[in-house]
C-alpha positions in Angstrom: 0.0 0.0 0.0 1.6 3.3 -0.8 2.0 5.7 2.5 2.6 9.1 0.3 0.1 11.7 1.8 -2.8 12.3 -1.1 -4.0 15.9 -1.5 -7.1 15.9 -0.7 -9.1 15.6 2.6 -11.8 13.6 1.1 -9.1 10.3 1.7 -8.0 10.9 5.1 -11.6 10.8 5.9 -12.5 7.8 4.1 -10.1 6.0 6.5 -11.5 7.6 9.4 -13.8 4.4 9.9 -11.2 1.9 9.4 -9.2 3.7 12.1 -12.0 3.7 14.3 -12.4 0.2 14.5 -9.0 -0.8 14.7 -8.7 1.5 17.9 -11.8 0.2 19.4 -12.0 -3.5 18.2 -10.2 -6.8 16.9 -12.2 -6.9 13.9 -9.2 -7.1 11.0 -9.2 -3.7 8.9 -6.6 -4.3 7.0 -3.1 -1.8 7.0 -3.7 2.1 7.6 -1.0 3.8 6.2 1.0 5.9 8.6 -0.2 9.3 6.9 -3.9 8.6 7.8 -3.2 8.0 11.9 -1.2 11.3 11.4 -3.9 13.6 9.5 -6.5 11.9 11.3 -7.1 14.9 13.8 -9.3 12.8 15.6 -12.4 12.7 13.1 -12.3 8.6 13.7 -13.4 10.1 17.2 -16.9 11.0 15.9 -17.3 7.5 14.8 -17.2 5.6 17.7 -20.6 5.4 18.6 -21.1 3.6 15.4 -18.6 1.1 15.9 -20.5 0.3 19.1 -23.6 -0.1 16.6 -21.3 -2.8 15.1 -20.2 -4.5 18.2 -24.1 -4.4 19.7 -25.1 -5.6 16.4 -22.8 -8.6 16.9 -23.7 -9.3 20.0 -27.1 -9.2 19.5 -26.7 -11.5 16.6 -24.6 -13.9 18.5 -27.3 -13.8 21.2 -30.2 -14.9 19.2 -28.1 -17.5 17.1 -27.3 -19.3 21.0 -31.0 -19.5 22.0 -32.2 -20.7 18.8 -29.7 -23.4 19.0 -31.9 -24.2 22.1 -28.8 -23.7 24.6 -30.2 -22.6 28.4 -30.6 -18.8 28.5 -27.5 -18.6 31.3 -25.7 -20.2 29.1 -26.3 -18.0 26.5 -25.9 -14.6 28.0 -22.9 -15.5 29.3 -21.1 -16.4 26.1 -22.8 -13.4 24.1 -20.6 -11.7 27.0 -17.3 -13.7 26.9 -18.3 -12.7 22.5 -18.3 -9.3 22.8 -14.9 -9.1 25.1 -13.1 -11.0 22.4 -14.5 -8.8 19.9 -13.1 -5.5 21.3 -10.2 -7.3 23.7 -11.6 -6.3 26.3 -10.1 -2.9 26.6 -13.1 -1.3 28.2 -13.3 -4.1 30.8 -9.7 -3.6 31.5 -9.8 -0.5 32.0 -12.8 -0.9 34.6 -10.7 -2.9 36.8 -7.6 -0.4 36.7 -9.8 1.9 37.5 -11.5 0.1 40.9 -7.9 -1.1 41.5 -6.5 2.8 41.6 -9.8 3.4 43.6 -8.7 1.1 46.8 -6.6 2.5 49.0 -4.9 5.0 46.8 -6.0 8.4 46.1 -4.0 11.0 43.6 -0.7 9.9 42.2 -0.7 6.7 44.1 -3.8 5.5 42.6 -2.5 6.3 39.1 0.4 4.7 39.6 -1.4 1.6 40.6 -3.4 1.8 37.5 -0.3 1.5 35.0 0.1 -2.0 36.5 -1.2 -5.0 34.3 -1.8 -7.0 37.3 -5.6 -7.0 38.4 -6.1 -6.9 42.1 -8.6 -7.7 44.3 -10.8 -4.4 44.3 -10.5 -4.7 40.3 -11.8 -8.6 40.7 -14.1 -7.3 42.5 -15.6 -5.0 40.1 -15.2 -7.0 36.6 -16.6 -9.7 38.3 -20.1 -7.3 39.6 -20.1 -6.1 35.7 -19.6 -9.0 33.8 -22.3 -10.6 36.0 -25.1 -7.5 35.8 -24.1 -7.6 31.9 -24.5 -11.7 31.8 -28.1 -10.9 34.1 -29.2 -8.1 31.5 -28.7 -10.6 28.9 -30.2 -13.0 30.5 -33.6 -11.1 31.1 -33.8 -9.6 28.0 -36.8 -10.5 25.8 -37.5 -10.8 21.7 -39.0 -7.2 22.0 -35.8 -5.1 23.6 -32.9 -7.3 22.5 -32.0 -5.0 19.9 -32.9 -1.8 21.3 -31.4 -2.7 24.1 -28.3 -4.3 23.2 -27.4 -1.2 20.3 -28.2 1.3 22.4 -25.8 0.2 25.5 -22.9 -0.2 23.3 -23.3 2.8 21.1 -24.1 5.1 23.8 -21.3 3.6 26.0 -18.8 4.3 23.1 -20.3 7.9 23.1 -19.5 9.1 26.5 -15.9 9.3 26.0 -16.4 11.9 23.7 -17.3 15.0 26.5 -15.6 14.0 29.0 -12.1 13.6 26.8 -13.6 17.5 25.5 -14.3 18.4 29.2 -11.7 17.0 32.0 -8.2 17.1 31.8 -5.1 14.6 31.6 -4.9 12.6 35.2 -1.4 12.4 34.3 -0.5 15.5 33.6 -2.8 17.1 36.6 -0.8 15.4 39.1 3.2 14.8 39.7 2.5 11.2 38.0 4.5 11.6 34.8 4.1 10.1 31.4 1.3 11.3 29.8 1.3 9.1 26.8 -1.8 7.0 27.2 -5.3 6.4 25.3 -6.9 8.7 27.1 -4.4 11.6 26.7 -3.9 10.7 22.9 -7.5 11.5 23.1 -7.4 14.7 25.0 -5.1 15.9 22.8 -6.9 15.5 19.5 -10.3 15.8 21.0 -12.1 19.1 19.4 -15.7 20.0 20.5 -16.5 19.7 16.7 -15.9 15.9 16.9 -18.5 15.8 20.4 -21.3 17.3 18.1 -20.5 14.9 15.0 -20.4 12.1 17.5 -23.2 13.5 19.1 -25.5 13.4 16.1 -24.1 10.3 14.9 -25.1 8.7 17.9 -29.0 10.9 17.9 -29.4 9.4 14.3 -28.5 5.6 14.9 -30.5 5.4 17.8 -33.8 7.3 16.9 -35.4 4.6 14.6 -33.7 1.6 16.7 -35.5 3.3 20.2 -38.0 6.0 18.8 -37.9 9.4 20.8 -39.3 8.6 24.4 -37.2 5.5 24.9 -33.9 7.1 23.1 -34.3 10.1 25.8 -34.2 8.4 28.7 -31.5 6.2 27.8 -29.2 9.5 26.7 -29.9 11.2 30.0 -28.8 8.0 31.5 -25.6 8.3 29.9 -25.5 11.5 30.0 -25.8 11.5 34.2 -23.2 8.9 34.6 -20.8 10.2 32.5 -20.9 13.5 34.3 -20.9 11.8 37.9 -17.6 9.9 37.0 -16.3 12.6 35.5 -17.0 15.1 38.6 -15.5 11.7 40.5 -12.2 11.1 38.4 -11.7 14.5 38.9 -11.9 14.8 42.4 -10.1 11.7 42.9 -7.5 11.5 40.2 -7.2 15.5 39.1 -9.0 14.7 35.8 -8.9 11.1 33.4 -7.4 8.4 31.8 -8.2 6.2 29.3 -8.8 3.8 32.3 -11.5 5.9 33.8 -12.7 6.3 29.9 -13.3 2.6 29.8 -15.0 2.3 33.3 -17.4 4.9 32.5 -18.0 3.1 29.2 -19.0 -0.1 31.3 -21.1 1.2 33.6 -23.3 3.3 31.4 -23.3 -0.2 28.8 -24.6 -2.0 31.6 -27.0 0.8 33.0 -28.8 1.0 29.4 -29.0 -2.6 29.4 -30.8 -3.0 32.5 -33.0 0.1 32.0 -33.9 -0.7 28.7 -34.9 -4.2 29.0 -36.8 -4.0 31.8 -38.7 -0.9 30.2 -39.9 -3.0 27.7 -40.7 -7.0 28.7 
């Protein structure tokens, strides 16, 4: 593939999908060329609600094929789970228990520091093991009538709230004396522009109004919407701002909130 720069824009946003779900999923895009990750400016960004359409599609999908094959419906939520983790590598879930891990007995620096390490303790157990059981519970419950709606909405609204609070919070990293401010979530600060929020924003708004119609796809944004800006105001306090830890915790814990509120809305 040649990596000379074209000159036009038109190309570097034609790749902005590709991008997106090679930064957010294992599904094989073939080779970017190095120019695109450079002139990307973070328009892939404003896609990532809709590769959370793709992953909540899958699962869905994966879901439905399990309990037609007649398999017992614990059985079945629980490996549309253990599916969508190996989809995305399990990058969001990872970062849920750095995050609870860096929540223990650290606060500040400390609790960043504890974060950078790949080891999961036992406060992170903890905590993947509470969300991959609501999610496997949610799944579980879910009926023929919300198992789409319910399954799209939680992923692509999860994927969503990292746009404002990337636009709105600052670098942990950098807010503190913990050095080394070269992870996901700073890559993100740094390329985040409040024109990528609105794009993502209306991205998101125009996926989910036909899959939810308008009552059900309000309350399931003001859900997002509140627990984004209560982990937010809480990263902040604790940590001095994010990372792309905190990022992925909030992601998981508004995926599983729309989960449970929209399936039960609906039996």
């Amino acid at each position: 593939m040649n990596d000379q720069k074209p000159h036009n824009g038109l190309s570097t946003w034609l790749w902005a999908p590709s991008i997106a779900l090679q930064f957010l999923t294992r599904i094989p895009v073939g080779r970017v060329p190095d120019w695109a990750y450079q002139e990307d400016g973070g328009r892939s960004f404003a896609l990532h609600p809709l590769v959370g359409l793709v992953v909540g599609a899958c699962a869905a999908s994966v879901l439905l094929v399990l309990r037609g094959l007649g398999l017992p419906s614990a059985a079945c939520a629980i490996l549309t789970v253990s599916a969508s983790i190996v989809l995305t590598g399990g990058m969001h879930e990872d970062g849920l228990a750095d995050t609870a891990d860096g929540l223990g007995p650290h606060k500040g620096s400390d609790g960043l520091r504890v974060m950078r390490d790949s080891r999961i303790g036992a406060f992170g157990s903890i905590a993947l093991w509470t969300l991959l059981s609501l999610k496997a519970v949610a799944l579980w419950d879910l009926g023929s009538g919300t198992l789409w709606p319910a399954l799209l909405a939680a992923h692509v609204l999860s994927r969503w709230s990292a746009l404002p609070m990337t636009a709105l919070l600052p670098d942990a990293r950098a807010a503190t004396a913990e050095n080394g401010s070269s992870g996901l979530g700073a890559a993100m600060i740094r390329a985040i522009h409040p024109t990528t929020v609105l794009v993502g924003s209306a991205i998101t708004v125009a996926a989910l109004w036909p899959i939810l119609g308008p009552a059900r796809l309000l309350t399931a944004v003001i859900a997002a919407i509140v627990i984004a800006a209560l982990t937010g105001i809480f990263y902040k306090r604790r940590f001095g701002g994010i990372t792309g830890d905190c990022l992925g915790a909030t992601n998981q814990i508004v995926e599983v909130a729309v989960l449970l509120l929209l399936g039960r809305a609906h039996p």
